[in-house]
ROLUM-286661 format. One record per residue (C-alpha): residue in one letter; chain; residue number from 1; x negated, z, y. Coordinates in steps of 0.5 Angstrom, whole numbers, plus 500, padded with zeros to 3 digits. Example, Ala and Ser with C-alpha at 12.3 -4.5 7.8 and 13.67 -1.06 7.14 Angstrom:
BEGIN
<A,A,1,<475,516,491>> <S,A,2,<473,514,498>> 
! end
This chain:
BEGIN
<X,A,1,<524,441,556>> <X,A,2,<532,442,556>> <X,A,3,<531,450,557>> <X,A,4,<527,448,564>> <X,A,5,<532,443,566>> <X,A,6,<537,449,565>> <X,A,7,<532,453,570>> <X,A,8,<532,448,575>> <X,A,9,<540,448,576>> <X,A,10,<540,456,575>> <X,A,11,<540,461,581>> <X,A,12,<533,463,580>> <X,A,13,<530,456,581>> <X,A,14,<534,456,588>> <X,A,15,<531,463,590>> <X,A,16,<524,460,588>> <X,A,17,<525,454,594>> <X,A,18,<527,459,598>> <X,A,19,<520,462,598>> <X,A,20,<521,467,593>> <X,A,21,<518,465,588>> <X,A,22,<513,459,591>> <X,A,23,<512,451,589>> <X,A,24,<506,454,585>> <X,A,25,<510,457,579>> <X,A,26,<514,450,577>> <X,A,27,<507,447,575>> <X,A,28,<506,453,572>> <X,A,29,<512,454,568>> <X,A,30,<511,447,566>> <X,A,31,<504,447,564>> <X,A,32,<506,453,560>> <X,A,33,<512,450,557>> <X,A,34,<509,444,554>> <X,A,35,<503,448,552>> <X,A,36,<508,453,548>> <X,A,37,<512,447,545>> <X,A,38,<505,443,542>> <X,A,39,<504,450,539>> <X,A,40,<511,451,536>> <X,A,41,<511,443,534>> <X,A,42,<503,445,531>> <X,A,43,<505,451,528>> <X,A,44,<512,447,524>> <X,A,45,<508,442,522>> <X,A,46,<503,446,519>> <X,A,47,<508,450,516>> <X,A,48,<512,444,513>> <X,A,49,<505,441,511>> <X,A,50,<503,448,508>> <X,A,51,<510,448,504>> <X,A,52,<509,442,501>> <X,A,53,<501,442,499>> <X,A,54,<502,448,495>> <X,A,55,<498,449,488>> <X,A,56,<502,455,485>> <X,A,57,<498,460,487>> <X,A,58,<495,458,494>> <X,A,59,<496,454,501>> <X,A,60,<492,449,504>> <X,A,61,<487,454,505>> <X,A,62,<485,455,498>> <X,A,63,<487,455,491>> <X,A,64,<488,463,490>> <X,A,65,<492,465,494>> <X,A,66,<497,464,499>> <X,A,67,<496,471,503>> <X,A,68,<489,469,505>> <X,A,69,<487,463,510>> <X,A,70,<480,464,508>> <X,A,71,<477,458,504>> <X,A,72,<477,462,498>> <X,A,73,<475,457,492>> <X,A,74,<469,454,498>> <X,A,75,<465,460,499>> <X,A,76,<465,467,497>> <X,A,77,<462,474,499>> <X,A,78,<457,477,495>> <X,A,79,<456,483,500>> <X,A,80,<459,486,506>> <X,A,81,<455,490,510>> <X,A,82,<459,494,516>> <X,A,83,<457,497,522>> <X,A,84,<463,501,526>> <X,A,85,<464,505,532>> <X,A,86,<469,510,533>> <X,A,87,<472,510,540>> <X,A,88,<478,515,540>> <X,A,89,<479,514,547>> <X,A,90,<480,507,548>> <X,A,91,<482,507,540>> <X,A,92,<479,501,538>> <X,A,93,<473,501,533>> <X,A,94,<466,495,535>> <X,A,95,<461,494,532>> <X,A,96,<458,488,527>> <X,A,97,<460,486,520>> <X,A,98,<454,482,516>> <X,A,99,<457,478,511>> <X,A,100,<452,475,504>> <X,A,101,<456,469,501>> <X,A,102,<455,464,497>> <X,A,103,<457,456,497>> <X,A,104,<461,455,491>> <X,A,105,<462,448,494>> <X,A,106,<458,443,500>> <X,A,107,<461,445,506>> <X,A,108,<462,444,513>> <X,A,109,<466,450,516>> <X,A,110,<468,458,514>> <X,A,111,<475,460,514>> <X,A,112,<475,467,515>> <X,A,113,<482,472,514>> <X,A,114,<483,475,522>> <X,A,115,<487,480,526>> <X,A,116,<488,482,532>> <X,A,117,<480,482,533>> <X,A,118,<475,480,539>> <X,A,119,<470,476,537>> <X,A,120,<464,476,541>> <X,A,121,<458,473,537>> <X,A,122,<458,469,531>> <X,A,123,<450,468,527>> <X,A,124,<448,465,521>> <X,A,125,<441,466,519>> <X,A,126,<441,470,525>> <X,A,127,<442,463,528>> <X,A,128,<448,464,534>> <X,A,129,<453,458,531>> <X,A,130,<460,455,534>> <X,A,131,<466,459,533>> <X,A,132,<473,458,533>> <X,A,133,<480,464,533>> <X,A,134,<485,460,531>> <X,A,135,<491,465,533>> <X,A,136,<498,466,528>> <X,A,137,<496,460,524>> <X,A,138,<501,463,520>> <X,A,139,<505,468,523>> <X,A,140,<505,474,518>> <X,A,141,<499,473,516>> <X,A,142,<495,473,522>> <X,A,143,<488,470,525>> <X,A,144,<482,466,522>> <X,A,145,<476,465,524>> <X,A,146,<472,458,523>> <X,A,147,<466,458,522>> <X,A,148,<462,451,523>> <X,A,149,<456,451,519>> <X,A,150,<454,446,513>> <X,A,151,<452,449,507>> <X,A,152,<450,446,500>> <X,A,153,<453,449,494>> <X,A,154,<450,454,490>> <X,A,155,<447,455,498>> <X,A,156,<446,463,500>> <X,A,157,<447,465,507>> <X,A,158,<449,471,511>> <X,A,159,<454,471,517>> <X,A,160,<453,477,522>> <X,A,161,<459,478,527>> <X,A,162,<460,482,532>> <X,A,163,<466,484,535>> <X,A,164,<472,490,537>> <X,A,165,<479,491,534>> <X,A,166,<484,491,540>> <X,A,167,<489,497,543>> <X,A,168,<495,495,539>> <X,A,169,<500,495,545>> <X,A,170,<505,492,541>> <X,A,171,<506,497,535>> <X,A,172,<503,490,530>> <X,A,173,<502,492,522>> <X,A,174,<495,493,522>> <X,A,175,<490,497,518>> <X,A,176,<488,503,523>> <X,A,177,<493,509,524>> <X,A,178,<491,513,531>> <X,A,179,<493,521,531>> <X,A,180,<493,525,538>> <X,A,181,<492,531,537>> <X,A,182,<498,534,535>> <X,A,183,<499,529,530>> <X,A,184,<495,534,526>> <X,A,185,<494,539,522>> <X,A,186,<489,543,526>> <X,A,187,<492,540,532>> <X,A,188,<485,541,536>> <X,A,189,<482,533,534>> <X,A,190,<484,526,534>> <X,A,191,<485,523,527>> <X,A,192,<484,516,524>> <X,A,193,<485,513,518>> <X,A,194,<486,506,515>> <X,A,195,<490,502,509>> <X,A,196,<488,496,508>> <X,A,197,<493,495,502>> <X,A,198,<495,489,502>> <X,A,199,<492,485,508>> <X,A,200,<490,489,513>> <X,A,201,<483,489,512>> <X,A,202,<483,483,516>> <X,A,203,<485,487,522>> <X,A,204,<479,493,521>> <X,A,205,<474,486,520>> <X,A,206,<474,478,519>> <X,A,207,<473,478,511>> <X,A,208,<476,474,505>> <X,A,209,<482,478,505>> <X,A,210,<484,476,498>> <X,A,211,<484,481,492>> <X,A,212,<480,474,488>> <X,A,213,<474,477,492>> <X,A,214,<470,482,491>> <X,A,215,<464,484,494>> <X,A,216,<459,491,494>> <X,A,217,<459,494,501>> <X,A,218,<454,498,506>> <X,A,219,<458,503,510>> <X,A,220,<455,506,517>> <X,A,221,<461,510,521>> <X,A,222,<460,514,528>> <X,A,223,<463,518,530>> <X,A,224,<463,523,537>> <X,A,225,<461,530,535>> <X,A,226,<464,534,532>> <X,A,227,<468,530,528>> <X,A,228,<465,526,521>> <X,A,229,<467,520,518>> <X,A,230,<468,519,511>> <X,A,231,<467,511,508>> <X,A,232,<470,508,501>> <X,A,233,<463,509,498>> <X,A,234,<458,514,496>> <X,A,235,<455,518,502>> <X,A,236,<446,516,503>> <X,A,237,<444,519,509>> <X,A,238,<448,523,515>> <X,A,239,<445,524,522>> <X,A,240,<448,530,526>> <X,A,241,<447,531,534>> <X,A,242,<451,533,540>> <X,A,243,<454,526,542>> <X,A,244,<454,523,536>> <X,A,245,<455,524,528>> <X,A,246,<452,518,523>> <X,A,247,<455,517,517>> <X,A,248,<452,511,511>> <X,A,249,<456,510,505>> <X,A,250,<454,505,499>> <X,A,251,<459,502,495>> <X,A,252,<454,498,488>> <X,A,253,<460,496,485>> <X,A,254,<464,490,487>> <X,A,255,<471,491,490>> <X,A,256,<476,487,494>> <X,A,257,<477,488,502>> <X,A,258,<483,492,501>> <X,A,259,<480,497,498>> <X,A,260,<476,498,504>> <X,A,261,<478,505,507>> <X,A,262,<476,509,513>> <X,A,263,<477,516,516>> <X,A,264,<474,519,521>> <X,A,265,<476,527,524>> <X,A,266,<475,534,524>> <X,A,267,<475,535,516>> <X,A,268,<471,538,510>> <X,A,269,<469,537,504>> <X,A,270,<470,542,498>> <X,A,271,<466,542,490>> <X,A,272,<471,542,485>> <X,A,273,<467,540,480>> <X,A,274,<460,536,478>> <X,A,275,<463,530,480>> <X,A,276,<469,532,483>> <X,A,277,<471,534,490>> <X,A,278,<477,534,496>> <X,A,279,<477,533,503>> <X,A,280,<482,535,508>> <X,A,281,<483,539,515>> <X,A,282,<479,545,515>> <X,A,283,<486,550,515>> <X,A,284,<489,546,509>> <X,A,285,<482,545,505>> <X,A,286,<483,552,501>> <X,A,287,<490,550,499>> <X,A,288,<488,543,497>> <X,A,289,<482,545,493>> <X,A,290,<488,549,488>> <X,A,291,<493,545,487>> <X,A,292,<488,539,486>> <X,A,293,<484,545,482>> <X,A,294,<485,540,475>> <X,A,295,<481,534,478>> <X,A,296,<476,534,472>> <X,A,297,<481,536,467>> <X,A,298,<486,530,469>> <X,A,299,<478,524,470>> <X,A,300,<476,527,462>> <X,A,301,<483,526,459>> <X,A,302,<483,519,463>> <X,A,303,<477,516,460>> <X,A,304,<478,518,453>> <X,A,305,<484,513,453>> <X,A,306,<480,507,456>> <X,A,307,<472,508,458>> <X,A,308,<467,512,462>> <X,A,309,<468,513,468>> <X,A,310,<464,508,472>> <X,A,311,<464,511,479>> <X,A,312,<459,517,479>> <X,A,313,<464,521,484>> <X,A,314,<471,522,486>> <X,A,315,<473,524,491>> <X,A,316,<480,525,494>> <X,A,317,<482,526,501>> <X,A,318,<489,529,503>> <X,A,319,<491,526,510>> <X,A,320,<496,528,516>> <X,A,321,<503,527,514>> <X,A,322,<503,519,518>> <X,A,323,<501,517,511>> <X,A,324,<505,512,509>> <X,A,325,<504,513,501>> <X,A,326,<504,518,496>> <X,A,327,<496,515,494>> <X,A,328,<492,510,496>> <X,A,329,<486,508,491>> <X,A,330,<480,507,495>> <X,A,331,<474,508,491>> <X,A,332,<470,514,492>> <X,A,333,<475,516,497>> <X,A,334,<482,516,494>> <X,A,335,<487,519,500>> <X,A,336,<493,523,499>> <X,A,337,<499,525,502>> <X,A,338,<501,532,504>> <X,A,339,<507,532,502>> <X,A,340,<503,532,494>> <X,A,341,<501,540,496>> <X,A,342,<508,543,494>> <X,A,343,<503,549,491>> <X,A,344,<505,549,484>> <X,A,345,<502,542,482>> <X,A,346,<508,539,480>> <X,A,347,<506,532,484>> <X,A,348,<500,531,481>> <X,A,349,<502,526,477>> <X,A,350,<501,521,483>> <X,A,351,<493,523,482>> <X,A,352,<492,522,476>> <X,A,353,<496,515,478>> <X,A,354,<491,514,483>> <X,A,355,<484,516,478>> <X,A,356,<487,510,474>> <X,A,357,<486,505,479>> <X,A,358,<480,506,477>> <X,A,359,<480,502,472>> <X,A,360,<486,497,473>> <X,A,361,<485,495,480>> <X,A,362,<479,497,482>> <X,A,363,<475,494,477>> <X,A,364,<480,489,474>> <X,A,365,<484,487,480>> <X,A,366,<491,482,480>> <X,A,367,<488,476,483>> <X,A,368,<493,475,488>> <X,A,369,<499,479,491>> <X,A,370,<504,475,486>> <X,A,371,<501,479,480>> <X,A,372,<501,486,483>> <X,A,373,<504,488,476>> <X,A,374,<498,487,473>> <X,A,375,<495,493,477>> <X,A,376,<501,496,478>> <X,A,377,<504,496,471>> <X,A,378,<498,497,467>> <X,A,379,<496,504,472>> <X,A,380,<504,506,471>> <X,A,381,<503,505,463>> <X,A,382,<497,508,463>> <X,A,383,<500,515,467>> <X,A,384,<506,516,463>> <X,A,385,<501,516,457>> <X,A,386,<496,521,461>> <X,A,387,<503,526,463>> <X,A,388,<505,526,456>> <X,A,389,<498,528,454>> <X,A,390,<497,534,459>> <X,A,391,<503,536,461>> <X,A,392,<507,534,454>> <X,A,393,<512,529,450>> <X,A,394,<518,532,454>> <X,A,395,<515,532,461>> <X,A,396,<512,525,460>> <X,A,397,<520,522,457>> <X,A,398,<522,526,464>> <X,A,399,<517,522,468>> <X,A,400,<519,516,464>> <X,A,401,<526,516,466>> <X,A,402,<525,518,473>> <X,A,403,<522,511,473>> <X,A,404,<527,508,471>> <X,A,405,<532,511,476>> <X,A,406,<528,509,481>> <X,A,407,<527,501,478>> <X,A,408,<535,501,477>> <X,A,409,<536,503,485>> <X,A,410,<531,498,487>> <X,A,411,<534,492,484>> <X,A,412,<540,494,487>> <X,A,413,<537,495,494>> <X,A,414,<535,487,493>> <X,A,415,<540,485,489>> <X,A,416,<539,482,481>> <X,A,417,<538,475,483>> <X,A,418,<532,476,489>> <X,A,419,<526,474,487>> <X,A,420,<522,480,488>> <X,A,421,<525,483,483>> <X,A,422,<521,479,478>> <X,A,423,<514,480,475>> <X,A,424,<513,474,479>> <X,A,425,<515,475,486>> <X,A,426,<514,467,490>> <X,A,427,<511,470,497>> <X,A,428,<510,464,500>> <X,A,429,<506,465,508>> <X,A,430,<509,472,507>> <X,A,431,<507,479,509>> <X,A,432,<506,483,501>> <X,A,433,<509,489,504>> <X,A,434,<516,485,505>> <X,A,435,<516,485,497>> <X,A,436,<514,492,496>> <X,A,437,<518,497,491>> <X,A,438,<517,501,484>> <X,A,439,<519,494,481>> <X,A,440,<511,492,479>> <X,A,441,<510,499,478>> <X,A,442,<516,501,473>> <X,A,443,<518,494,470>> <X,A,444,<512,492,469>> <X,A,445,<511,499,465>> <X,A,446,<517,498,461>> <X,A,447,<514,490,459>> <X,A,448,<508,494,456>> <X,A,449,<512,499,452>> <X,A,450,<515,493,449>> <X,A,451,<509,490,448>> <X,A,452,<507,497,445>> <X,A,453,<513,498,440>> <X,A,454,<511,491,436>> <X,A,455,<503,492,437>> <X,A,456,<503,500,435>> <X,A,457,<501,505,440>> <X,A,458,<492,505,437>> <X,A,459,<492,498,437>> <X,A,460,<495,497,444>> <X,A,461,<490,502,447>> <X,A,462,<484,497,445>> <X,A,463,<489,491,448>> <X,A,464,<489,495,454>> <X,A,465,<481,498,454>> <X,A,466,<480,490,454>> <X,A,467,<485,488,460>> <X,A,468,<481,493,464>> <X,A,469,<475,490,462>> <X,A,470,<476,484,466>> <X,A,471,<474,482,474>> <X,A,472,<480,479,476>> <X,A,473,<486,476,473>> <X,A,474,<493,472,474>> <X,A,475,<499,473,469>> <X,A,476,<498,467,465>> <X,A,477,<490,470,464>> <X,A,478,<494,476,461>> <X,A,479,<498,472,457>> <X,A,480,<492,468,454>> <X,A,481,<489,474,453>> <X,A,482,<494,477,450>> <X,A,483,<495,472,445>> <X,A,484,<488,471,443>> <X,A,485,<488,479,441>> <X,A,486,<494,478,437>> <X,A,487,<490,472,434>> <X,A,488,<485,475,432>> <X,A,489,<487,481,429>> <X,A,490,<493,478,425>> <X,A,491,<498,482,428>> <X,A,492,<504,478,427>> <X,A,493,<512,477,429>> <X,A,494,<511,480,436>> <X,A,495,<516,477,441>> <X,A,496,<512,478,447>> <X,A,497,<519,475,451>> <X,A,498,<514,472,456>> <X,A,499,<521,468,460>> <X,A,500,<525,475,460>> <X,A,501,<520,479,462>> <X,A,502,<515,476,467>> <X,A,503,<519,470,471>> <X,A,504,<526,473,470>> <X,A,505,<529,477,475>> <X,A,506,<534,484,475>> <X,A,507,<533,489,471>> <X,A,508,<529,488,463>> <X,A,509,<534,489,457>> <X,A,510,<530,494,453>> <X,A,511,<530,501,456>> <X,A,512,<526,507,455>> <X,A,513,<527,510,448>> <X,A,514,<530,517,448>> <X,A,515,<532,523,442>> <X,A,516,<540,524,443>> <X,A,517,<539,532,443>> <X,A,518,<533,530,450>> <X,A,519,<539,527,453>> <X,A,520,<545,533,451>> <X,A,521,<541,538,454>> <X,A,522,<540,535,461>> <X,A,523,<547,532,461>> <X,A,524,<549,539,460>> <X,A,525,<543,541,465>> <X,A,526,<547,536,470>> <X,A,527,<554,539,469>> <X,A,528,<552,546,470>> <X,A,529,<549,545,476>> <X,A,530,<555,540,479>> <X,A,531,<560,546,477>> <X,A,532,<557,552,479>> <X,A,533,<556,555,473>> <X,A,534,<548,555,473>> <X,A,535,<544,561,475>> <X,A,536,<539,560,481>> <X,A,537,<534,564,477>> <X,A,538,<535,558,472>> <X,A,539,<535,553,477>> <X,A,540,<528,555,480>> <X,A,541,<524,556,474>> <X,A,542,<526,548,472>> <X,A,543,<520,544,473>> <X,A,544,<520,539,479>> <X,A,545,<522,533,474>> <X,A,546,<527,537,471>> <X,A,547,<531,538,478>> <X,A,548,<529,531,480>> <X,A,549,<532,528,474>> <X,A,550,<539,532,475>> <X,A,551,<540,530,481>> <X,A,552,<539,523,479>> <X,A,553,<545,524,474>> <X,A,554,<549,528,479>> <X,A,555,<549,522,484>> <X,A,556,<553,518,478>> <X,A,557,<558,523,479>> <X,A,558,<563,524,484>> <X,A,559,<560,528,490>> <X,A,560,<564,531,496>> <X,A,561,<563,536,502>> <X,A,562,<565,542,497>> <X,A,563,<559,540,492>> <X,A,564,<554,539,497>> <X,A,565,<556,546,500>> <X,A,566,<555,550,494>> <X,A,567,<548,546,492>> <X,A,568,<547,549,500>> <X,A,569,<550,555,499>> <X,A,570,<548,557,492>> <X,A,571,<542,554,490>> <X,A,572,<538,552,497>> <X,A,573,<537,546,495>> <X,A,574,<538,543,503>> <X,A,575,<531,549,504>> <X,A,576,<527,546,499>> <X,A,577,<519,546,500>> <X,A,578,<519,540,495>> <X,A,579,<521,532,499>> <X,A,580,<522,530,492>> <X,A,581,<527,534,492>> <X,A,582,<530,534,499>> <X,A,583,<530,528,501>> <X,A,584,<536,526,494>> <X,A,585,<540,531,497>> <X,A,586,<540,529,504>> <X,A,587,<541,522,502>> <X,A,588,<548,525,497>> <X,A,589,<550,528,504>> <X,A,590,<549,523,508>> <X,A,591,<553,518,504>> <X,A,592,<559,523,505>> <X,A,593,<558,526,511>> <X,A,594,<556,532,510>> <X,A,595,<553,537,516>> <X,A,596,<549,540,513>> <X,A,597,<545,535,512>> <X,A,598,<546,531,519>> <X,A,599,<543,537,523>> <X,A,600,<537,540,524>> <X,A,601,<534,539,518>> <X,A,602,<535,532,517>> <X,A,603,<531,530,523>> <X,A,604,<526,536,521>> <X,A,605,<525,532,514>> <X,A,606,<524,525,518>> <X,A,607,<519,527,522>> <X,A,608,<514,532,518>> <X,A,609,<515,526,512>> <X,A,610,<511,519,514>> <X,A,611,<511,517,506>> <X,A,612,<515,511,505>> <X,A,613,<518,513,498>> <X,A,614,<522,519,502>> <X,A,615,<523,517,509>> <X,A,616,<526,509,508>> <X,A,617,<532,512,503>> <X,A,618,<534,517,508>> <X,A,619,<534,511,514>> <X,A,620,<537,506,508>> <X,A,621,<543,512,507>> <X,A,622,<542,513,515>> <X,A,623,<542,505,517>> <X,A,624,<549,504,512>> <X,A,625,<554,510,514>> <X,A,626,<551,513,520>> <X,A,627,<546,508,524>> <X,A,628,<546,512,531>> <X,A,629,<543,518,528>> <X,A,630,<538,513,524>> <X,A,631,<536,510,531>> <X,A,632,<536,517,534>> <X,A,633,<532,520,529>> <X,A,634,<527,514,528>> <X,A,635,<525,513,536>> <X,A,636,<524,520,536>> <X,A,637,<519,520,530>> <X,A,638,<517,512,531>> <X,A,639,<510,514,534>> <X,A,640,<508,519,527>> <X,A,641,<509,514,523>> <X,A,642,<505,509,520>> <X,A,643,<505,501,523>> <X,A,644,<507,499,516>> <X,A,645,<513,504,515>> <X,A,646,<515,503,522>> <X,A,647,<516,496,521>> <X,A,648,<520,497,514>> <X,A,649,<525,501,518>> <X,A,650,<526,498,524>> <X,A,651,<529,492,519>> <X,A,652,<533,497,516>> <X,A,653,<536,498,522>> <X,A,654,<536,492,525>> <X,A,655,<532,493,532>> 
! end
């Protein structure tokens, strides 16, 4: 009311009773005025309430997860069945969702997770019911839908929704990713794909948006022709015509909302082997389809180490450059960055990565966003092993190290004390994404080589093969489980260091092993190239990691204007095809000013890279030495990028 009294004094109130504005939009202001305060006094002292009733792990909501507005431990969902039409015109998607679940308890309402949704009808067992949206019942974590309808436990039933997504006017964080046309690499079609990860399938349909739930899926997407659409399950029946394409996909195993996955556009689907295959845009699917060429190689490799492949085919699709990661695990339909075609299969790594998730986190899923390292860790630990096994001992040491290069600078950019820095991270009500980082990823995998070096690598792989066995787990579930296993096979003296590892934050104590001759001869690597004594040719037949790594040492050194020429000049660094590369030098020049690197190239290497790992260091670099250029560049490219990158950067830059 005090902001009123203020209006009322102001020169805006006087021209109003000169007829400018009309008696009318006094009561309308404080209609509205008293309505927006209930609201803030609501949503605080559902705030204050929720902070104060939380179990460890949940909210008010459920016991399982604070990121899910869902009553999770009430009622689950057994299977979803989806139907999605695609209107890239209007760019939304309607349609229905049916959704089979069960009572775990009596209950009298549903609380499903939301976002940005238009619901139109609510039925259970084909019943119209009475529904409610409470809209920002948490901020970050968006809408819920209730649901009133009493059930008895142990009850089967089904809800059938139908609904839209709306236009995302205002940029929010959510699934869908439009492409115009020229956003493409045909540039003839628009272009959709989603990523869900980590609580964006809400935004896509109302769902139990937790990873603790899982359910089978049937998947039916249209598509005007000639376009098709592609869902993260297995294909069973198209139908082709001249308006519309129908394409229906069944997922048979249970899976968690995040990894439901859409994508729709002018694509093509090519065989790699009996049970592998890639999809792109017809002009890159030649080029995809070699440097993927070794999918089958790398999926026999993987189940040597942990168990048959349960998902009958896999299938990769590599997507515009707006995507914002370097892989995402969607089963049946991994997506892929292009920045990973660099012609010579040197980022194939993150492939392999993406075919482990198979196991964990596909088929053992963390239970909740505060043990991300439980699909993390458990993924990274087992890539570094398969890379070690394909590609060699001292490519997997080279790709040991480059982890934990990246852990130490993003604990750095945290801070040590930050809690997530920890394996454990407190997201209280807060968005996932704000914790994202490698440390799940490389610290969590650090935890398991400890782990390892006590319990010996042939009995740790069965440790590992029962882990990946689970349905879901938490990290004191890990914990017991890890215990019983020492148990029983009389392992003794291991020091799991459980407060060290898993609660504390900053970085761990115990480093990656490595032979002193390995370290001398990058050492030596790193010195020539700093000092100009290194031959171009030598250079350029190094490995990608090996370049990767000698840079990393470089930037211990001492960098000025004249080392970066040379490296421009000598060695082309600022013209590599490679943004694994390209984006290290960048940040070295931007850090002191160097032209060449807050020209032309800068801004071309921000707007063709959409993957976070490249862009959000360059804009961190930009946003601490140059941040006019950082805000220039980023509204110039803000549209090609995907919401969840936008949002990180407009926070680096403080817009």
């Amino acid at each position: 009311m005090q902001a009123l009294r203020q209006f009322y004094q102001s020169r805006y109130y006087k021209r109003s009773l000169y007829g400018v504005i009309g008696l009318g939009v006094i009561g309308a202001i404080l209609v509205v005025s008293t309505k927006l305060k209930k609201q803030q006094s609501k949503q605080q002292s559902l705030n204050q309430f929720q902070s104060n009733e939380q179990s460890l792990q949940g909210t008010i909501f459920n016991k399982l997860d604070k990121c899910s507005l869902s009553n999770l431990d009430q009622v689950k969902t057994l299977n979803t069945s989806i139907q999605l039409e695609i209107d890239f015109i209007q760019q939304i998607l309607t349609g229905r969702v049916i959704l089979k679940m069960k009572a775990i308890q009596s209950v009298n309402k549903i609380q499903l997770d939301a976002k940005m949704l238009s619901i139109k009808v609510v039925k259970v067992n084909d019943q119209e019911t009475q529904f409610h949206v409470k809209e920002s019942v948490v901020k970050e974590l968006g809408d819920q839908l209730e649901i009133f309808t009493e059930k008895q436990a142990n009850e089967e039933f089904q809800v059938e929704i139908i609904y839209s997504t709306l236009q995302n006017v205002h940029n929010e964080q959510v699934a869908q990713n439009w492409l115009q046309p020229p956003q493409t690499f045909g540039n003839k079609h628009p272009f959709l794909f989603t990523q869900s990860e980590a609580i964006y399938a809400r935004s896509l349909y109302p769902c139990q948006d937790s990873p603790s739930i899982k359910s089978t899926f049937d998947i039916e997407l249209i598509v005007p022709a000639p376009l098709k659409a592609f869902g993260s399950g297995l294909l069973v029946k198209e139908t082709l015509s001249q308006d519309k394409n129908i394409f229906q996909f069944k997922q048979p195993v249970a899976i968690p909302s995040y990894l439901f996955a859409i994508c729709a556009g002018d694509l093509e689907k090519k065989k790699i082997s009996e049970r592998t295959f890639v999809i792109s845009e017809p002009n890159l699917i030649n080029k995809c389809a070699n440097e993927f060429s070794d999918m089958e190689k790398y999926l026999s490799t993987i189940e040597e180490y942990l168990t048959p492949y349960k998902w009958n085919e896999y299938t990769v699709i590599v997507l515009p450059k707006a995507f914002p990661y370097g892989g995402m695990e969607n089963p049946n339909l991994t997506f892929l960055s292009p920045s990973l075609v660099v012609g010579d299969k040197s980022e194939t790594a993150v492939l392999i990565h993406e075919m482990i998730h198979s196991w964990s986190g596909n088929s053992m899923t963390c239970q909740n966003w505060e043990c991300f390292w439980l699909n993390e860790g458990i993924t990274t630990f087992i890539e570094n092993k398969m890379v070690g096994k394909i590609f060699g001992k001292d490519q997997q040491t080279l790709h040991g190290l480059l982890g934990d290069n990246s852990l130490q600078k993003s604990i750095n950019n945290f801070g040590a004390d930050h809690t997530y820095t920890t394996l454990s991270p407190k997201i209280d009500q807060q968005n996932p994404d704000d914790c994202f980082s490698v440390i799940p990823y490389q610290k969590g995998c650090q935890f398991l080589r400890f782990l390892e070096g006590q319990i010996g690598e042939q009995k740790f792989q069965e440790f590992i093969r029962l882990i990946v066995s689970q349905d879901t787990l938490n990290s004191e579930q890990f914990r017991v489980l890890l215990e019983k296993f020492l148990l029983e096979n009389n392992i003794q003296g291991v020091d799991i260091q459980w407060q060290q590892w898993i609660i504390d934050p900053g970085m761990p104590q115990e480093k990656l092993k490595i032979e002193e001759q390995f370290s001398k001869k990058y050492e030596k690597l790193a010195n020539d190239l700093y000092e100009n004594q290194m031959q171009l040719e030598d250079f350029q037949n190094l490995h990608s990691n090996e370049k990767c790594f000698i840079l990393d040492l470089i930037g211990n050194m001492k960098i000025d204007q004249r080392i970066l020429q040379n490296l421009e000049e000598e060695y082309q660094l600022f013209d590599s095809n490679n943004p694994e590369i390209l984006h290290r030098i960048l940040i070295y020049g931007i850090k002191c000013n160097y032209p060449g690197a807050l020209g032309d190239k800068l801004s071309h290497f921000l707007s063709a890279n959409g993957r976070m790992k490249f862009i959000t260091p360059v804009y961190r670099a930009l946003s601490e030495k140059n941040p006019e250029i950082g805000l220039r560049i980023f509204n110039m490219c803000r549209n090609s990028y995907h919401s969840i990158a936008a949002a990180q950067i407009q926070r680096m830059l403080g817009i």
